[in-house]
NULUM-600450 format. One record per residue (C-alpha): x negated, y, z negated; residue number from 0. Coordinates in steps of 0.2 Angstrom, whole numbers. Each point is the difference from the previous one (the first is absolute). Example, Ala and Ser with C-alpha at 12.3 -4.5 7.8 and 13.67 -1.06 7.14 Angstrom:
<recs>
    px    py    pz kolmi
   -62   -22   -39     0
    -6    17     3     1
</recs>
This chain:
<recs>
    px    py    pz kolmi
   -53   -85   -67     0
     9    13   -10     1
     1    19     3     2
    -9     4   -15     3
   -15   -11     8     4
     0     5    17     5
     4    19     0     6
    -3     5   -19     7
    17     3    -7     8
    13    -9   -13     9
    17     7     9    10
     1   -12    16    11
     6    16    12    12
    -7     7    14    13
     7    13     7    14
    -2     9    19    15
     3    17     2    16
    -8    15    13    17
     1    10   -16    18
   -16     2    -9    19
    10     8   -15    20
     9   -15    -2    21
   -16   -14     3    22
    -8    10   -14    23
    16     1   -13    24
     2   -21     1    25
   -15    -1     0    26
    -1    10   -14    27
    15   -11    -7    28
    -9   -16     0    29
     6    -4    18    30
    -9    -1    16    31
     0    15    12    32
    -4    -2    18    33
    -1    13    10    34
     5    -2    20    35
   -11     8     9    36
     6    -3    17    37
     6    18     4    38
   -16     7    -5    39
   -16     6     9    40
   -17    -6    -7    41
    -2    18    -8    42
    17     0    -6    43
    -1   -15    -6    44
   -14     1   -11    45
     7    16    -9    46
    14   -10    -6    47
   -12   -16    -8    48
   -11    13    -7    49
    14    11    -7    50
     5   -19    -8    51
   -16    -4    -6    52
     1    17   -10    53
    17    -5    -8    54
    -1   -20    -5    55
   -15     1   -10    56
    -6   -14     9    57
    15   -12    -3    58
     4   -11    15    59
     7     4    15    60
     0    -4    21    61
     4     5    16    62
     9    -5    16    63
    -7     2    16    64
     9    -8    17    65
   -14    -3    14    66
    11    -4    15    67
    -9   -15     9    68
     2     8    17    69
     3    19     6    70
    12     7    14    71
    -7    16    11    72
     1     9    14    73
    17    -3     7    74
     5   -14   -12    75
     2    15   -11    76
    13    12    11    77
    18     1    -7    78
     9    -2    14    79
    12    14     8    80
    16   -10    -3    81
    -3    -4   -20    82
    -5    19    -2    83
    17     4     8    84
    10   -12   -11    85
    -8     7   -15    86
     5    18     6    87
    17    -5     7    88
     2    -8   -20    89
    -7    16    -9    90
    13    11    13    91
    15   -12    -5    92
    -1     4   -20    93
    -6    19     4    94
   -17     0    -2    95
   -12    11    10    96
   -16    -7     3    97
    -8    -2    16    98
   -11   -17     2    99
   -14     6     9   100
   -18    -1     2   101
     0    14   -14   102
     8   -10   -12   103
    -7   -17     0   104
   -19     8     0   105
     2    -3   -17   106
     4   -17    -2   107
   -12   -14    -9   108
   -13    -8    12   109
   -10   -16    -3   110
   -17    -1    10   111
   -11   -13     1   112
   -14     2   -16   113
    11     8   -10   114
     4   -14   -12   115
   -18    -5    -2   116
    -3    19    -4   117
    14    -1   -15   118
    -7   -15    -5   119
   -16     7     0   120
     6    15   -13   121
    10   -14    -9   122
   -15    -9    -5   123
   -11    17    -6   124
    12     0   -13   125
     3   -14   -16   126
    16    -8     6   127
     6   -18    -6   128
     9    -6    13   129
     4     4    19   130
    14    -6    11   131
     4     1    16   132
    19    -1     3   133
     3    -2    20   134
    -7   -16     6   135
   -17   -11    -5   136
   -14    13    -6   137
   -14    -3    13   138
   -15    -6    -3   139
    -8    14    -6   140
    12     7   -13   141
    -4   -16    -8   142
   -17    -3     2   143
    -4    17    -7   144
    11    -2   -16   145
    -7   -18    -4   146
   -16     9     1   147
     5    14   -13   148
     9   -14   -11   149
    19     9     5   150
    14   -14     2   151
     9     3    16   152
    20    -1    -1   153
    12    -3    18   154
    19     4    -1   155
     7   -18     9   156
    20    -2     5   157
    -2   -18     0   158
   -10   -18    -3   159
    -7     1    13   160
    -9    16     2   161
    -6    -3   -19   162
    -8   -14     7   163
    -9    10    14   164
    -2    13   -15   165
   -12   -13    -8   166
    -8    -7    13   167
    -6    17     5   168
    -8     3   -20   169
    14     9    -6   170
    -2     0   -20   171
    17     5    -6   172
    17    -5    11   173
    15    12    -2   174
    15    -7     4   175
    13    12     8   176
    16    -4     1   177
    16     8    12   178
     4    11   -12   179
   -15     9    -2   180
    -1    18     8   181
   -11     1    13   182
    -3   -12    14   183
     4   -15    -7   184
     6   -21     5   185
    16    -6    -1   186
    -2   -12   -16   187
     6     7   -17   188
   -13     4   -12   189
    10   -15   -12   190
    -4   -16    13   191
   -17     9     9   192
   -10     0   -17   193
     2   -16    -6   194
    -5    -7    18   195
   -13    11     1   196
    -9    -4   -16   197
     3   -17     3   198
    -9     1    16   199
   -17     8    -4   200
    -3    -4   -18   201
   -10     2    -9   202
     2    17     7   203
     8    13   -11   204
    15     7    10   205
    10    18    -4   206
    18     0     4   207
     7    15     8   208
    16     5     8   209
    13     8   -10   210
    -8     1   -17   211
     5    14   -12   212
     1    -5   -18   213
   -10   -14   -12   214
    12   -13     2   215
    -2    -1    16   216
   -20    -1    -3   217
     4   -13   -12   218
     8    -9    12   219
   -15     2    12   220
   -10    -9   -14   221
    13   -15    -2   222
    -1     0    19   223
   -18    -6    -4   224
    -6    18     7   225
   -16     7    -9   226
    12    17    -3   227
     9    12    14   228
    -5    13    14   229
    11    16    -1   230
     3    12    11   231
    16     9     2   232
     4     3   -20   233
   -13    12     2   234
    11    12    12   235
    11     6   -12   236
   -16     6   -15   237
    -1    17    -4   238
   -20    -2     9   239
     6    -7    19   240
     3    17     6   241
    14    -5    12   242
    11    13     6   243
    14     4    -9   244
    13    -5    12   245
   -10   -16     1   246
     2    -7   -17   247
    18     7    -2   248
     3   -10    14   249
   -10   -16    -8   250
     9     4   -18   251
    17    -1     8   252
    -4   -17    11   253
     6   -16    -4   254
    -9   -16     2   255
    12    -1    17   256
    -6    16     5   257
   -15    -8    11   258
    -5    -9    16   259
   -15    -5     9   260
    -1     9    13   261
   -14     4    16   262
     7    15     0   263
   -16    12    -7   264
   -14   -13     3   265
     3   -14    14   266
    -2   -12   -12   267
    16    -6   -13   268
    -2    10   -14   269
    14     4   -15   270
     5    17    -3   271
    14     9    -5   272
    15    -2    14   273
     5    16     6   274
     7     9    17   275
   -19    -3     6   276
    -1   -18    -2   277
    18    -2     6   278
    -2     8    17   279
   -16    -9     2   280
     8   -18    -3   281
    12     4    17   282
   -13    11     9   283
   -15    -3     8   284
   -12   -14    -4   285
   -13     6   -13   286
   -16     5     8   287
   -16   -12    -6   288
    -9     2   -15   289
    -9    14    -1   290
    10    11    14   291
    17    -2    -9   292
    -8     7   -14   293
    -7    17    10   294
    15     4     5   295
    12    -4   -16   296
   -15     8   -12   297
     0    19     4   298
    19    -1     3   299
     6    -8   -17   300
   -13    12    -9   301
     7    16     7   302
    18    -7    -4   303
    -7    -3   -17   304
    -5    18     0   305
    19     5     6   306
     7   -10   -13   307
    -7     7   -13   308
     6    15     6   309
    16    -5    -2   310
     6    -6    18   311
    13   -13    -3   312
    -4    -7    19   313
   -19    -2    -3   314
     6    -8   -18   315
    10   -11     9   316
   -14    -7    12   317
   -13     0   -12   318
    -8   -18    -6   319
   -12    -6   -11   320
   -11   -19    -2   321
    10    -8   -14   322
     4   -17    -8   323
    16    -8    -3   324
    -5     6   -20   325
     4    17     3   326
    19    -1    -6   327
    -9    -3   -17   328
   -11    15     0   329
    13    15    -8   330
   -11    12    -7   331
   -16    10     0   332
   -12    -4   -13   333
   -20     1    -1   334
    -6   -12     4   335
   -10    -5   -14   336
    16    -2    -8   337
     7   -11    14   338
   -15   -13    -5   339
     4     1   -16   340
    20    -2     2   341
    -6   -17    10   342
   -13    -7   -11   343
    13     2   -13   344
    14    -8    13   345
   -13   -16     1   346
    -4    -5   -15   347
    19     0    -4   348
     1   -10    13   349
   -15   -11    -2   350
     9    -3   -18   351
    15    -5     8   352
    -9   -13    12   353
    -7    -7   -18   354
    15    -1    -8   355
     8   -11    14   356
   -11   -13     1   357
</recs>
């Protein structure tokens, strides 16, 4: 099945971001905008789709919502004394001062039980086209309620095997990750995972993700026998992600060697950009469970993000972000209505190539 069937548009792209500015512009582009919705609260969260509605004029979009199959509490959720005093000790060591206390970390994300069926509940009141679910098989419910409203469901999958699982659970669209995705990710390369994949759940269409930034690349997807590409961190670098400023010079000045998967911000393997952070991680401590590491890493990396962009060579230093292996390509800021055009155009040269050669 082809994009233009299943979710409505002629450019097979997708493309992830937590920026509602930026879902609605390719959207607006003739892409697909999904908005993660992950890091917001029911109320928050339908702000953001409402404010989209207002701005697409009823062209297509979706929305990613991760439901965790099963919760920590209680004292499954305490960072222990001994990783806050790493964390300080590595914030003293490049002269930083920030104490990790209670103080601190009451900020952090939490993830209760119900919440994801609330998000889902505000997801639903409003005319998406497509939800996903990006961390693990989306229970029962997530998909029982989108069959009911006539929403295809798409699952992120690192390799054959979890596309199978995908399936069997009643996943409508399969995206295929590769390793140098941004994000937690597998350790298959986007170039050998998508043709296994597709292979293995035909006739289910399949999105290839990791480290896609131009239209070649989406045309590759395509010969791959992908029904088009899942996007994510060519999006950081628009003039609409909002990033701070350090962040993105930071991402502009990266190279495609510039990242490693790391556990070092969520307890799970995840690519980001290597930096003094991830470094002292990889020789420190063991990373803390998913979703612990993540309440202490969260409030410490956004208040060096706040130091950074103030200037502090130290926080820049530690400061890290999810990103693919793509980033080396991604040299400038640009709108990013003008980054779907610059890669539509990108693949029908190379969909002209691929004609010429046969």
């Amino acid at each position: 099945m082809s994009l233009r069937e299943l979710l409505g548009v002629d450019f097979p792209l997708v493309a992830f971001s937590h920026c509602r500015d930026v879902v609605a512009a390719v959207t607006n582009a003739g892409g697909f905008g999904v908005l993660g919705a992950q890091t917001f609260t029911p109320e928050q969260l339908d702000q953001e789709l409402t404010w989209i509605d207002e701005h697409v004029g009823g062209r297509p979009y979706g929305a990613d919502v991760i439901i965790p199959t099963s919760y920590a509490s209680g004292p499954e959720l305490v960072v222990p004394a001994g990783h806050r005093a790493f964390v300080a000790d590595l914030l003293a060591a490049h002269g930083i001062d920030l104490t990790v206390d209670d103080a601190l970390l009451a900020g952090r994300p939490t993830v209760r039980e119900g919440l994801g069926e609330e998000l889902l509940d505000v997801v639903f009141d409003h005319p998406v086209r497509l939800v996903a679910n990006a961390l693990g098989v989306p229970p029962p419910s997530m998909i029982r309620r989108a069959k009911a409203t006539g929403v295809p469901v798409a699952a992120l999958v690192g390799s054959r095997e979890h596309a199978l699982a995908q399936v069997r659970a009643g996943v409508d669209v399969v995206v295929a990750q590769g390793t140098e995705a941004g994000g937690h990710t597998g350790e298959v390369s986007t170039m050998v995972l998508v043709p296994e994949v597709v292979e293995a759940v035909a006739p289910v269409p399949v999105l290839a993700a990791g480290g896609i930034v131009t239209g070649r690349q989406v045309a590759a997807a395509v010969a791959l026998g992908a029904a088009g590409a899942w996007t994510g961190s060519v999006w950081l670098t628009t003039r609409e992600a909002g990033l701070p400023a350090s962040t993105v010079r930071k991402l502009l000045a990266a190279s495609s060697r510039d990242t490693v998967r790391s556990t070092a911000r969520t307890g799970k393997p995840a690519r980001q950009l290597a930096s003094a952070w991830t470094s002292a991680w990889s020789t420190g401590p063991a990373a803390l469970p998913m979703p612990v590491q993540g309440l202490l890493a969260e409030p410490v990396l956004r208040r060096l993000d706040t130091l950074a962009d103030k200037g502090n060579e130290e926080a820049m230093a530690l400061v890290t972000y999810f990103v693919g292996q793509g980033v080396g390509l991604m040299n400038a800021v640009a709108p990013a209505a003008e980054v779907v055009r610059a890669m539509a155009e990108d693949y029908l040269a190379a969909t002209e190539r691929l004609a010429g050669a046969s």
